[in-house]
C-alpha positions as CSV (number, residue, x, y, z in Angstrom):
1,X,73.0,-43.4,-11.5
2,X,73.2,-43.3,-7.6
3,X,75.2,-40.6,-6.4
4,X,79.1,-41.1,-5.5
5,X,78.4,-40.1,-2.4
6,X,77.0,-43.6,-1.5
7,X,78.8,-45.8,-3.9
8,X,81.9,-46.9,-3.2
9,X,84.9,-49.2,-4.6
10,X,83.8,-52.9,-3.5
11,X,87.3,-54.0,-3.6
12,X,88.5,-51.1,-0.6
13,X,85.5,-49.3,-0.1
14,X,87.4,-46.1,-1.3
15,X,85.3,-43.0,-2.9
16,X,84.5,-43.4,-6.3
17,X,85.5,-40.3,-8.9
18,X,83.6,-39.8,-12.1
19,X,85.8,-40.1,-15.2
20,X,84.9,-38.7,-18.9
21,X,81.4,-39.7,-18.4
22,X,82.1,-43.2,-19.2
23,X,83.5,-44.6,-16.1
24,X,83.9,-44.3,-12.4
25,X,87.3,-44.4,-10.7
26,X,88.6,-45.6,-7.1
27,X,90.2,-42.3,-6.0
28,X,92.9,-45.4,-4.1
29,X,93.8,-47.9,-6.0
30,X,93.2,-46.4,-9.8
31,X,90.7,-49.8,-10.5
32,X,88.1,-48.4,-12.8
33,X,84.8,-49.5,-13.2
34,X,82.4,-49.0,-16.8
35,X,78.7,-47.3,-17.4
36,X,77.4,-49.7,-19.0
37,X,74.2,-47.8,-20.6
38,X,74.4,-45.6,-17.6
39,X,74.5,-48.3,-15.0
40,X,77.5,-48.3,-12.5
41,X,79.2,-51.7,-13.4
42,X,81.7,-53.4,-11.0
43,X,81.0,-56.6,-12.8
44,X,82.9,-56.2,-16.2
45,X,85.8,-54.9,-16.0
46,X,87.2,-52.1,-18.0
47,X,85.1,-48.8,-20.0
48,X,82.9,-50.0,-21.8
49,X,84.4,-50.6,-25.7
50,X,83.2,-47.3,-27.8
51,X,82.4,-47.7,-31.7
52,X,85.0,-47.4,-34.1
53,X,85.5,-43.2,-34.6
54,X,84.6,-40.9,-37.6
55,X,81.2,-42.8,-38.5
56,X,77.7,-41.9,-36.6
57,X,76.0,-44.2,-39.1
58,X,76.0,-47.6,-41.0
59,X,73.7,-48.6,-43.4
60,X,73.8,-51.9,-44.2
61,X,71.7,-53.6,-47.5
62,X,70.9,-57.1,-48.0
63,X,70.8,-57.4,-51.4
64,X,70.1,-60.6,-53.6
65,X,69.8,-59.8,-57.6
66,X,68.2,-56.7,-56.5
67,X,70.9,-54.8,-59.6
68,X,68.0,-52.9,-60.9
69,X,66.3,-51.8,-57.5
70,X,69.4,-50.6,-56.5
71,X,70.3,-48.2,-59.7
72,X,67.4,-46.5,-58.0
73,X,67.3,-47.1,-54.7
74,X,71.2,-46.0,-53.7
75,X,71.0,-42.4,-55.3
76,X,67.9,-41.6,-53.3
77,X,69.5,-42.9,-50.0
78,X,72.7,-40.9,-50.4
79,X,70.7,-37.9,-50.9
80,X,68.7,-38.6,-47.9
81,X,71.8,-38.8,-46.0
82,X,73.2,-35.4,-47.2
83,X,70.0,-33.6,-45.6
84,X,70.3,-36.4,-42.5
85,X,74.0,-35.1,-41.6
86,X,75.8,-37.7,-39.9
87,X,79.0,-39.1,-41.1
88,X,78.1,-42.5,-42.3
89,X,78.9,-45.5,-44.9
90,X,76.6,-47.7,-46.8
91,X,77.3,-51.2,-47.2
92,X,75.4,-53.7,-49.3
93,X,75.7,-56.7,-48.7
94,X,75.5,-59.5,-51.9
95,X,73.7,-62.6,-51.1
96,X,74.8,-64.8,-53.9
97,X,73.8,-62.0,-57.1
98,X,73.9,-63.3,-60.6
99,X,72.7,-59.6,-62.3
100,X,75.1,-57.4,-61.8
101,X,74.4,-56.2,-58.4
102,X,78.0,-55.8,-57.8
103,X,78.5,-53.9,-60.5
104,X,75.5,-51.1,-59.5
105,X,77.3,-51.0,-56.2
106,X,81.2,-50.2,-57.9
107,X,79.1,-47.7,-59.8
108,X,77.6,-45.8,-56.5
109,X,80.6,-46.1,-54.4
110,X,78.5,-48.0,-51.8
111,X,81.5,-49.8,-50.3
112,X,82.8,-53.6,-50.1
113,X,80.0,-56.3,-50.5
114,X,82.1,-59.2,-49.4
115,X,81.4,-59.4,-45.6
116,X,78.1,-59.7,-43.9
117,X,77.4,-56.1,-43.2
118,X,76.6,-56.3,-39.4
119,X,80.3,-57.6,-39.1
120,X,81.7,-54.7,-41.5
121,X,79.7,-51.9,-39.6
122,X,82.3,-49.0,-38.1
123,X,78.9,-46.7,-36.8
124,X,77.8,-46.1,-33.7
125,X,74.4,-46.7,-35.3
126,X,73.4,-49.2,-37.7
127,X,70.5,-48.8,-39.9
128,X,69.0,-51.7,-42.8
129,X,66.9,-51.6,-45.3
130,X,65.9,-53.7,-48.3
131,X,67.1,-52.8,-51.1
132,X,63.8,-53.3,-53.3
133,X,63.0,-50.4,-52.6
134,X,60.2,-50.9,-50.4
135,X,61.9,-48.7,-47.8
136,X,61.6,-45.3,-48.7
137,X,65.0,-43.4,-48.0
138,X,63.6,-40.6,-47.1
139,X,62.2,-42.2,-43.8
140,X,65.4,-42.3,-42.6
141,X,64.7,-38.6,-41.0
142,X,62.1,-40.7,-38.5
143,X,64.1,-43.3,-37.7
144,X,67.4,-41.2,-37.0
145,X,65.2,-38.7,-34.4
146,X,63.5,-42.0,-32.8
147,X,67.2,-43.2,-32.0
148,X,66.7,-41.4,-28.0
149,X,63.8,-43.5,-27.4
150,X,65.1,-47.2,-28.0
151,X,68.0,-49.1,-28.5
152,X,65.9,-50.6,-31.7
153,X,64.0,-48.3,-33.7
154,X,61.2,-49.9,-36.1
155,X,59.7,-49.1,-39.5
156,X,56.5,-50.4,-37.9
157,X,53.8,-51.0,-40.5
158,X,51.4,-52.2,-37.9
159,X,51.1,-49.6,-35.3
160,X,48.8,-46.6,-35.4
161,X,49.7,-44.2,-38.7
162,X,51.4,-47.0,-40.5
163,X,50.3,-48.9,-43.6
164,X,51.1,-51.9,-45.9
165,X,51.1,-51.5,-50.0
166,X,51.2,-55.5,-50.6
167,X,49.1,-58.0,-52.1
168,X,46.2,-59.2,-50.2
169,X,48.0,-62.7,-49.3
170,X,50.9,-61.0,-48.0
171,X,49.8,-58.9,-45.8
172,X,47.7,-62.3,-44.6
173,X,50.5,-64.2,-43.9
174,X,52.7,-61.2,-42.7
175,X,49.8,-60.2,-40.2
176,X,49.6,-63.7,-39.0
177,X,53.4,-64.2,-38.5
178,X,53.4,-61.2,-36.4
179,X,50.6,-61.9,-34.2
180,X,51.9,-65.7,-33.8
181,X,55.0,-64.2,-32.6
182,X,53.7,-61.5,-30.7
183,X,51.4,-63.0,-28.7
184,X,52.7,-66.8,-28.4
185,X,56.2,-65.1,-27.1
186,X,54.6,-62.0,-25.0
187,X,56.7,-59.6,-27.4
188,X,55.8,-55.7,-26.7
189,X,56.2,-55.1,-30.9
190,X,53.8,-54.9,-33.6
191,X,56.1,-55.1,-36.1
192,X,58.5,-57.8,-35.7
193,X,59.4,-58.7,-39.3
194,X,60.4,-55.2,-40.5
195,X,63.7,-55.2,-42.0
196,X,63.6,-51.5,-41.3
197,X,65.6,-50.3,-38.6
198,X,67.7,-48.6,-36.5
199,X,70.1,-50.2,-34.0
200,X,72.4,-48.9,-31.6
201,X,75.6,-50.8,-32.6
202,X,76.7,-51.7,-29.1
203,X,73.6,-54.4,-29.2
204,X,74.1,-56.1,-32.2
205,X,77.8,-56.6,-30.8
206,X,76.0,-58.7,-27.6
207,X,73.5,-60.8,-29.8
208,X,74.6,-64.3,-30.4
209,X,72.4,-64.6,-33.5
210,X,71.6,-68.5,-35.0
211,X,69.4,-67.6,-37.6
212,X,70.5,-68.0,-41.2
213,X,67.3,-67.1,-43.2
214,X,64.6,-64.3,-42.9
215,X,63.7,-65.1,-39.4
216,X,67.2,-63.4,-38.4
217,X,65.0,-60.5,-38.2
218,X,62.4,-61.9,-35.4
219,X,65.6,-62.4,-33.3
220,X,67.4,-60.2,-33.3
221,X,64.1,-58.1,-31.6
222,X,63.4,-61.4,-29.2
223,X,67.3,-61.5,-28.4
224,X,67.2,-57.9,-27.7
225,X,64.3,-57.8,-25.5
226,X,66.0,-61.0,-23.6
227,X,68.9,-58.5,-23.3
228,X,66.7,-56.0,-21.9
229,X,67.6,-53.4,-24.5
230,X,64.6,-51.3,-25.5
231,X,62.4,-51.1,-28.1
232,X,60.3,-48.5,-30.2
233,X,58.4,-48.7,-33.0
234,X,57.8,-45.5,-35.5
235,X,54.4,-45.5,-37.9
236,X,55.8,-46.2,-41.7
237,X,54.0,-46.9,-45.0
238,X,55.7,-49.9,-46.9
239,X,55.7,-49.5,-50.4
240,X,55.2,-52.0,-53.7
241,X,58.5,-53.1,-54.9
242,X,60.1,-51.0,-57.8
243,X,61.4,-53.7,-59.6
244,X,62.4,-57.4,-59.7
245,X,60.7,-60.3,-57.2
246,X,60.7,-61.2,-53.9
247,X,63.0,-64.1,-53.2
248,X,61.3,-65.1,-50.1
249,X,60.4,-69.3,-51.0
250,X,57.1,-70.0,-48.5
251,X,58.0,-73.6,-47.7
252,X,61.8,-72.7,-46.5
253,X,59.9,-68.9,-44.9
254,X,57.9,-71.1,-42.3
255,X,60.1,-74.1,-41.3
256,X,62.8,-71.2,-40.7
257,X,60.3,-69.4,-38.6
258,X,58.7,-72.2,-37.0
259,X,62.3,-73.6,-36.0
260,X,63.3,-69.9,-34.7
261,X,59.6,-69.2,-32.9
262,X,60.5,-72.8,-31.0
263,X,64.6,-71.5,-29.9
264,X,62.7,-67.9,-28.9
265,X,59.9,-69.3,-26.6
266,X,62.4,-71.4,-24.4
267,X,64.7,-67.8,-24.4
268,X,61.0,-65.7,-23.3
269,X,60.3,-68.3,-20.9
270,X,63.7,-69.0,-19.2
271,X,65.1,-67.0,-15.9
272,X,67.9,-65.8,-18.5
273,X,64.9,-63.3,-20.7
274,X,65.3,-59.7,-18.7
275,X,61.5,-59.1,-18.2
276,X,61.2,-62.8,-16.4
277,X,60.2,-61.6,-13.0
278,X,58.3,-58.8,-14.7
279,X,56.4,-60.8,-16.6
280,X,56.0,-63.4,-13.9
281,X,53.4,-60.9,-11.8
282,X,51.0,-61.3,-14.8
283,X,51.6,-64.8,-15.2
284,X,48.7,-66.7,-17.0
285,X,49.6,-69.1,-15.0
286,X,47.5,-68.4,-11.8
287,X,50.5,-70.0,-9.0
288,X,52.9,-68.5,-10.5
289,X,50.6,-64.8,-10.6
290,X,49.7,-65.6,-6.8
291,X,53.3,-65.7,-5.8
292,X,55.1,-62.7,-7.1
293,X,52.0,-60.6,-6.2
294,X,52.1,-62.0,-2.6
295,X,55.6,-61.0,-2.2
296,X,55.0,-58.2,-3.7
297,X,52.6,-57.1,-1.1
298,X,54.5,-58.5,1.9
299,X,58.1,-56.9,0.9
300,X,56.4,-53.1,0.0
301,X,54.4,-52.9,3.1
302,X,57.7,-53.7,5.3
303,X,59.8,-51.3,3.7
304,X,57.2,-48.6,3.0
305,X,58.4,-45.8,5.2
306,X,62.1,-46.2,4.7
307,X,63.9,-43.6,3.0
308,X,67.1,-45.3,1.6
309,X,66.2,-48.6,0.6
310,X,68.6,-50.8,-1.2
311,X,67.6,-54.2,-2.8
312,X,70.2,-56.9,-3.2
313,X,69.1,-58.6,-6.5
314,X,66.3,-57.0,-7.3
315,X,66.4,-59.0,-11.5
316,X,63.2,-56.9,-13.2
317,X,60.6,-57.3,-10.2
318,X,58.4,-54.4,-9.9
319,X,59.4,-54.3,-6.3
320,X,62.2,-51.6,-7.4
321,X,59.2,-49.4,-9.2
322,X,57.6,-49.6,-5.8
323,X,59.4,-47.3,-3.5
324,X,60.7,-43.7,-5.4
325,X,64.5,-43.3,-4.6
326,X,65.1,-46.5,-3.6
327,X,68.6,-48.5,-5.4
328,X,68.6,-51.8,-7.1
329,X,71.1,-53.6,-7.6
330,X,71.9,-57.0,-9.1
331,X,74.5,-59.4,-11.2
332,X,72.7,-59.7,-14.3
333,X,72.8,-56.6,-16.8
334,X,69.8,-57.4,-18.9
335,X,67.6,-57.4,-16.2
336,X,68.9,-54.0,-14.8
337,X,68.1,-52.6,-18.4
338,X,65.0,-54.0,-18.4
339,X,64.3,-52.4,-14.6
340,X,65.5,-48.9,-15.8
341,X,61.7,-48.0,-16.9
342,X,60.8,-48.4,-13.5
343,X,62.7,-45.2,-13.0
344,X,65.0,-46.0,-9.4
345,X,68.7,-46.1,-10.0
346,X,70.5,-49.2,-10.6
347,X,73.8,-50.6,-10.2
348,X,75.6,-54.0,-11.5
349,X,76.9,-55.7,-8.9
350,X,77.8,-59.0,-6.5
351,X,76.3,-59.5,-2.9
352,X,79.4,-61.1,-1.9
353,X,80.9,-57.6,-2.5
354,X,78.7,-54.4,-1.8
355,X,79.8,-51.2,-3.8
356,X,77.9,-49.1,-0.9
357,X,79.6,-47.2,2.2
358,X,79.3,-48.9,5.6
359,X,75.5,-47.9,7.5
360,X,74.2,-46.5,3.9
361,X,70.8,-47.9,4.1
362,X,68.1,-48.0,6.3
363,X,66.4,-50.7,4.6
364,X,67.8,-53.6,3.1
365,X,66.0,-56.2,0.7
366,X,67.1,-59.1,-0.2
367,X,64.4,-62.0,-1.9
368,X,64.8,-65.2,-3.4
369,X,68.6,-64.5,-3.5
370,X,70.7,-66.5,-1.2
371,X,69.2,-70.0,-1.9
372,X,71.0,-69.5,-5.3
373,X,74.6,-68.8,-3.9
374,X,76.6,-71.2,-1.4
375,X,76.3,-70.8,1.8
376,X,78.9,-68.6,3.0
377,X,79.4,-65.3,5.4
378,X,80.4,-62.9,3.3
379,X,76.6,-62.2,1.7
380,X,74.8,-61.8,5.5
381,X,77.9,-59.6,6.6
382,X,77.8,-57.2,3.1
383,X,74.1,-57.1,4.1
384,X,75.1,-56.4,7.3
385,X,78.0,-54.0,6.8
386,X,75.7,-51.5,4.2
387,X,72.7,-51.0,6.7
388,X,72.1,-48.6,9.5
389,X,72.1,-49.9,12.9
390,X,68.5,-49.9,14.2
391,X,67.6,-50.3,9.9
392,X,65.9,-53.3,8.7
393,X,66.4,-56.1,7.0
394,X,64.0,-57.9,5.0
395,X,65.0,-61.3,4.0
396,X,63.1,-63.3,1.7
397,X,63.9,-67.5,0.7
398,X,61.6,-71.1,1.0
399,X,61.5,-72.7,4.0
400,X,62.5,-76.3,3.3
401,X,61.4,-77.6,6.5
402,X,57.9,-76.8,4.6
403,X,56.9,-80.0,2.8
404,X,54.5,-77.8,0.6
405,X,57.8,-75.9,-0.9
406,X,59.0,-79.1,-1.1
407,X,56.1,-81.2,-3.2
408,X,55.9,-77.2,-5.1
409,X,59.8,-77.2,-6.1
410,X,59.7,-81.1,-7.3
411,X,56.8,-80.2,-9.5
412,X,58.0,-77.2,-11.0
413,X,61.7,-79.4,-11.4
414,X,60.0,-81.4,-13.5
415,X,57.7,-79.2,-15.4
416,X,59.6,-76.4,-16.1
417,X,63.4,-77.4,-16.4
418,X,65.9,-75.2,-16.2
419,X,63.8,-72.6,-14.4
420,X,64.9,-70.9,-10.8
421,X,64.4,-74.7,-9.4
422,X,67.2,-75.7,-10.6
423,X,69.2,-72.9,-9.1
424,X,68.2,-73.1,-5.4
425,X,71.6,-74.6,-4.2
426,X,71.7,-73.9,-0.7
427,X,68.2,-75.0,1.4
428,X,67.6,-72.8,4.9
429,X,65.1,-73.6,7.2
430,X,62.9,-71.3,9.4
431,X,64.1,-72.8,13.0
432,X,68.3,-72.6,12.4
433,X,68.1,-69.4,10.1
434,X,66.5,-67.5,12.7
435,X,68.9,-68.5,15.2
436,X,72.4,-68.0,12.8
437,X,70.5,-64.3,12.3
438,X,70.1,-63.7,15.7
439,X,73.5,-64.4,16.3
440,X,74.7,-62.2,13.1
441,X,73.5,-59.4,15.5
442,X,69.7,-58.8,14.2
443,X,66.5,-58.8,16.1
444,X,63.4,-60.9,14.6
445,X,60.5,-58.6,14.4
446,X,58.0,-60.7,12.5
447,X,58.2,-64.0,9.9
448,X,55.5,-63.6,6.9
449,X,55.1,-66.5,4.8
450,X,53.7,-67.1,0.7
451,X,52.1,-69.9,-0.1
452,X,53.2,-71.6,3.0
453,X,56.3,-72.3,1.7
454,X,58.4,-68.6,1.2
455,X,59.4,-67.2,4.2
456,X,60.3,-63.0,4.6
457,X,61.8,-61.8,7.4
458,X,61.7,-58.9,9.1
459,X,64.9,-58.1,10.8
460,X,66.4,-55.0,13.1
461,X,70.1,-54.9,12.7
462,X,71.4,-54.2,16.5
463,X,73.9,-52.1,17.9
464,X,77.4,-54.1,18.6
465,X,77.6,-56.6,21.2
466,X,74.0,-56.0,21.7
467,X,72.9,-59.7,20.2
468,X,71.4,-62.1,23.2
469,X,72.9,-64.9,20.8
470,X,76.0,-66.1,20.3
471,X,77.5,-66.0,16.5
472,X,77.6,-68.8,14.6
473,X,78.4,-70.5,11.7
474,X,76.2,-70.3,8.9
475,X,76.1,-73.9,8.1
476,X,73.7,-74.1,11.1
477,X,71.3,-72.1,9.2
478,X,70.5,-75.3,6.7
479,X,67.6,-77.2,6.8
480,X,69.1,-80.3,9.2
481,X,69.0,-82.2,6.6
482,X,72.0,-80.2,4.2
483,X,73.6,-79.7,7.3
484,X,74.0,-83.0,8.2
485,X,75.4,-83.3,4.4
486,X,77.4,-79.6,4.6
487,X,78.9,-80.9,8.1
């Protein structure tokens, strides 16, 4: 978290105080302002909501006709819970039984079994397993020590150390569903279709899940990465069944997982997934490669030397892993988590409102953000207002007066719908940008351009008064064309 000392309310600009860990406080007005997974949010409003109290741990059990696993199974998990420690429940949850599965559940205390477990869950933590005793209970040692190092923990069968005890056409099919995924959707997990797991409970409460069959399991992991939660996978050895069948039916398995792989790759492939910018600088695609590394190039050279850099929108682009110390900050949450491997500190916020003291920065970024917003003052003064006179600015959006952006953003309109085309509201051109700049009180140092089409400026912010230009408004900054239309 960035220290208080440069974060301030962006309602008053009043110091900030730290409350109970959980939340920072304006020392004026009382407003209070959530860490939302240790980012400073002044986006949603409020602490962030806490689990119920008195349970670490819920363990939650599918469980369809599965009476006879579960005479076994439930005994070995409750003792692997007494050496675990945490306060917990267990919750199996019957899919339709017709053996007496309820009646093995009355008999072990394991709790109610008419809710979907997810929904009944009071831990902090929420762990699943099958309850055909594949799982062996006494993993649950693994998975509860893993819990620091993602917000999902997997029972991975397919990374280094783990195994699969399953018949040979199985492990065919399930090594072919992973890899389909895997690859085909740019997933970071091995293991996608373990039903093994630990999740922090706080993320299952964010998924919108569709998913009615097995393939729940391959998104909840796609949603979570989308959400730009983490995840880690520990080595485990799946074992045979101890009794009954597997009521997995292949024809209604793949058109559930076809019809889920299809709703995941628009999610991976839309501006909405947190690693999209990440992603985007090893693009298979080679235009799309070219760009983000160009800019990546351009934007680290100009502020290499700086050091308090701040940059305005920064989504997951390994810009913020560029610079050590430097802030990012931006309006979307998933891709903040996402940037927190980078290892700079982060902070959820608007443009239009700046949670940083006056002259706080020496270098200010800003790329590829204010062709999504209207065009209005208040972003260029907040960008103004946070940096040091005689700082720099580095501004980064298309020139529309380029017909190559032009013919570039029709083509990936239509190619790509619903991507960042779409979003580019407000169209500047070189000529009237650099003059409404100039008269915002900054100096133009040097224009760089990708592609011929994105423009980055270099700006010095000048002392008061100093500007040779007069101020104006920022319509005149539009291409001529959308200010003809804005006018």
């Amino acid at each position: 978290m960035p220290s208080l000392a440069s974060l301030v309310c962006p309602k008053c600009h009043g110091p900030l105080t730290a409350e109970a860990g959980r939340e920072l406080r304006c020392m004026r007005d009382g407003v209070r302002y959530p860490l939302v997974d240790g980012i400073p949010s002044f986006i949603i409003p409020g602490p962030e909501p806490a689990a119920l109290p008195g349970c670490a741990l819920s363990l939650v059990i599918p469980a369809l006709n599965e009476a006879e696993s579960l005479d076994r199974v439930l005994p070995e998990l409750k003792k692997a819970l007494v050496a675990l420690g945490p306060t917990n429940e267990i919750i199996v949850v019957d899919g339709g039984s017709r053996d007496g599965t309820q009646e093995i559940v009355q008999k072990h205390g394991a709790g109610l079994v008419s809710r979907a477990g997810f929904a009944q869950a009071r831990g902090e933590y929420v762990l699943t397993l099958d309850a055909d005793g594949s799982h062996d209970p006494a993993f649950l040692k693994d998975l509860w020590s893993a819990r620091g190092a993602g917000d999902v923990v997997i029972a991975s069968r397919y990374v280094d150390g783990g195994a699969a005890e399953m018949p040979g056409w199985r492990l065919a099919l399930s090594r072919i569903l992973n890899t389909t995924f895997g690859r085909g959707l740019s997933l970071p997990v091995h293991d996608l279709s373990s039903g093994f797991r630990l999740y922090r409970q706080a993320v299952l409460r964010e998924l919108d899940l569709k998913a009615t069959d097995f393939d729940v399991l391959e998104e909840i992991l796609i949603r979570a990465l989308a959400a730009g939660y983490r995840v880690h996978e520990v080595p485990f050895r799946y074992r045979a069944r101890l009794a009954g069948r597997s009521h997995a039916r292949l024809f209604k398995f793949a058109i559930s997982y076809l019809r889920t792989f299809v709703a995941m790759w628009r999610l991976r492939n839309s501006i909405a997934s947190s690693d999209y910018d990440a992603r985007a600088y090893d693009s298979v695609i080679p235009l799309q490669r070219y760009w983000q590394r160009g800019r990546y190039q351009v934007i680290t050279r100009l502020a290499g030397g700086f050091h308090n850099v701040l940059d305005v929108g920064c989504g997951s682009s390994k810009i913020i892993g560029a610079i050590p110390g430097m802030i990012g900050l931006d309006i979307q949450l998933q891709k903040l988590r996402y940037a927190g491997r980078y290892g700079n500190a982060l902070v959820h916020g608007s443009i239009f409102e700046l949670p940083f003291a006056d002259g706080s920065f020496d270098c200010v970024i800003c790329s590829e953000v204010v062709e999504h917003i209207p065009a209005q003052e208040k972003p260029f003064d907040e960008l103004a207002r946070v940096l040091k006179t005689g700082g720099r600015l580095i501004l980064g959006t298309p020139d529309y007066d380029q017909w190559q952006w032009r013919t570039l953003e029709w083509l990936y309109g239509h190619l790509a719908p619903g991507g960042y085309a779409d979003e580019h509201i407000t169209h500047y051109s070189r000529t009237n940008l650099s003059a409404y700049l100039q008269g915002k009180g900054f100096a133009i140092e040097g224009v760089e351009y990708v592609g011929s089409s994105e423009m980055i400026f270099s700006l010095r912010k000048l002392a008061p008064m100093v500007s040779p230009v007069s101020a104006r408004p920022v319509r005149t900054a539009l291409r001529a064309e959308r200010s003809a239309q804005a006018a």
